[in-house]
N, C-alpha and C positions, 0 to 999 in steps of 0.2 A: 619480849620473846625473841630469843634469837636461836638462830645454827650454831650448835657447838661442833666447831671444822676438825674433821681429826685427820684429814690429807687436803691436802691445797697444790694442784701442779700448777695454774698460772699462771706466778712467775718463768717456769719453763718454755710457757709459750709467745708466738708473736701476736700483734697487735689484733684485735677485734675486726673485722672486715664486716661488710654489709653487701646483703646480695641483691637487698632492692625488690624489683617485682620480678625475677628472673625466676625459675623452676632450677636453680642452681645452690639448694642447701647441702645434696649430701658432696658435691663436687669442694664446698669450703668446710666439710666437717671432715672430709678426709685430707685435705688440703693441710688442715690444722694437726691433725696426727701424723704424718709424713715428714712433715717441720719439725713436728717433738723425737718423732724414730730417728732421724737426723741428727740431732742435738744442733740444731740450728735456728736460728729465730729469721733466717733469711727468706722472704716471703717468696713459694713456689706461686703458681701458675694456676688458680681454680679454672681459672677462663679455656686453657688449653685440655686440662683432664675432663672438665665437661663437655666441649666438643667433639671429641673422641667416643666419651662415654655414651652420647647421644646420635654418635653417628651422621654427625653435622645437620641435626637438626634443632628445632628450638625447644622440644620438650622432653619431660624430665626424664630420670635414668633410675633404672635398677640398682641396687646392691651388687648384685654379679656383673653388670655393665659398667659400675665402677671399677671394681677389680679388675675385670678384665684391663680395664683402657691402660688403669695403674700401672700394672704387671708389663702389658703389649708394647704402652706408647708412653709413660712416664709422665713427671714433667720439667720442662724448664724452671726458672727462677720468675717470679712477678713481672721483673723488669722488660724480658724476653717476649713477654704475651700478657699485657698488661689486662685487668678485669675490664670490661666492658659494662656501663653503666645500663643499659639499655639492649635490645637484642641485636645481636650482627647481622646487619643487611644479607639478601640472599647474596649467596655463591662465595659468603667470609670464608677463609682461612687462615690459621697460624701459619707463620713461618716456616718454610721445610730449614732442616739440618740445624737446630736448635740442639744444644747440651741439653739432655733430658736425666733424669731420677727417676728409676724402676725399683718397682719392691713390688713382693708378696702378700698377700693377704689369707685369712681363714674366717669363715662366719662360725659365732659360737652360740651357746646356750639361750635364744631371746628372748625370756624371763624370767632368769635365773640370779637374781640377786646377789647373790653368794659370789657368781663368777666374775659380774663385773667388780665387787666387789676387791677381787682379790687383782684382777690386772689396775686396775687402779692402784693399790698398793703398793704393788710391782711395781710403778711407774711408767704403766702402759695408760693410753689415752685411747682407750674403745670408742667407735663411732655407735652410736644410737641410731636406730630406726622408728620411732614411736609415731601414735597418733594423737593427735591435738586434741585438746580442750577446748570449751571457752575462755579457760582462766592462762592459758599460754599464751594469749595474746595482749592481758594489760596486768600481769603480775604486781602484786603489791609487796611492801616488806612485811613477814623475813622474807619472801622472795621463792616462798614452798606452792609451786603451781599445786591446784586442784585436780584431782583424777576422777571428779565427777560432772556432770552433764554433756550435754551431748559432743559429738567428736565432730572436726572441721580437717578433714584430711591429716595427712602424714605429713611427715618433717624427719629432716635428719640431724643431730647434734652430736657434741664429743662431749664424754664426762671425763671430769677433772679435777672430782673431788670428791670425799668422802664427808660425813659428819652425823647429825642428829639431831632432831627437832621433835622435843619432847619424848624423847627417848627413843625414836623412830628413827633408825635407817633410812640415811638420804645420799643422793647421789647430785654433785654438782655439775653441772652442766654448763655448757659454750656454744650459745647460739650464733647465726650469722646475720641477726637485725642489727648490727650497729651498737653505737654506745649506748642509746638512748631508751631499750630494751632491757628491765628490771635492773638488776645491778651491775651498770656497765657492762651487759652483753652475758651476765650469768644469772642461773637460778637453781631451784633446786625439785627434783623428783624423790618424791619419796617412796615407799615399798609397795604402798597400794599403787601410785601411778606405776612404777615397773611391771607390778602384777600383771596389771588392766590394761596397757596401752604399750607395753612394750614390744616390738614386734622383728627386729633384726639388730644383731650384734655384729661387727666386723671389727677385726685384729689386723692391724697390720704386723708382716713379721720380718723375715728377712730379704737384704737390697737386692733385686734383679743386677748382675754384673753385666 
């Protein structure tokens, strides 16, 4: 049994990142669409648009707290504000007067299949807001998480692909575990998990000048 793929962005994007035990997924799931809106695979800054977004603190952020940061405060390139493995000692800062990348964003439809459906096509890479599973945590192949038992908080990812598993509507998806997470850092939701556990859309659209 497998995914018959009928969109695959991927190759579009840059390398798989891992955020570790940090409260920092939707900070690398917008990280990864901002890269794609770019058409660049040159890895931005998760470290500095979560700092911002959180207010310089250690925990997690909103949907609109990312937007905002995005829009407000951009970011640099990787290199600039390198990810931090572990939490930034009190009183961290990024660097002042840093080259930054600002852009817009809009929250859409959060269970609307059909729409992520179509910006994917588009060759738009939607950030996801859903809520976990037990089966999100040690996915098997083909790599189709379960949208049943009980739910273990929320997560953020980017989908990135379209296909079908068993003639079912699935939606590919880019997590921030590293490689060593289902298939090289991908899997797949299909229409009941969007149904059931889908819970915010975000679009990024055009560059803040």
């Amino acid at each position: 049994m497998k995914v018959d793929i009928e969109v695959d962005l991927r190759s579009k994007l840059g390398a798989i990142r891992d955020q570790g035990a940090r409260p920092t997924c939707l900070a690398h799931a917008t990280t990864a669409a901002h890269e794609k809106c770019r058409g660049s695979v040159t890895p931005l800054s998760a470290e500095y648009l979560h700092f911002f977004a959180a207010g310089g603190t250690l925990s997690g952020v909103s949907v609109q707290n990312i937007a905002d940061a995005l829009k407000q405060k951009g970011q640099p390139i990787d290199a600039d504000c390198p990810y931090l493995s572990t939490d930034p000692p009190r009183g961290w800062k990024p660097r002042a007067r840093l080259t930054v990348y600002r852009r817009n964003s809009q929250e859409r439809n959060g269970s609307n299949l059909r729409e992520i459906e179509k910006l994917i096509r588009g060759e738009q890479v939607p950030i996801l807001g859903i809520a976990l599973t037990n089966g999100f945590f040690a996915p098997t192949p083909p790599w189709n998480i379960s949208s049943d038992g009980p739910l273990r908080g929320f997560h953020a990812v980017v989908g990135v692909g379209m296909g079908k598993l068993n003639n079912t509507q699935s939606v590919m998806i880019r997590n921030s575990w590293g490689l060593d997470w289902a298939d090289d850092g991908y899997a797949w939701l299909d229409a009941a998990y969007i149904s059931r556990h889908l819970k915010k859309v975000l679009v990024l659209t055009d560059e803040v000048i």
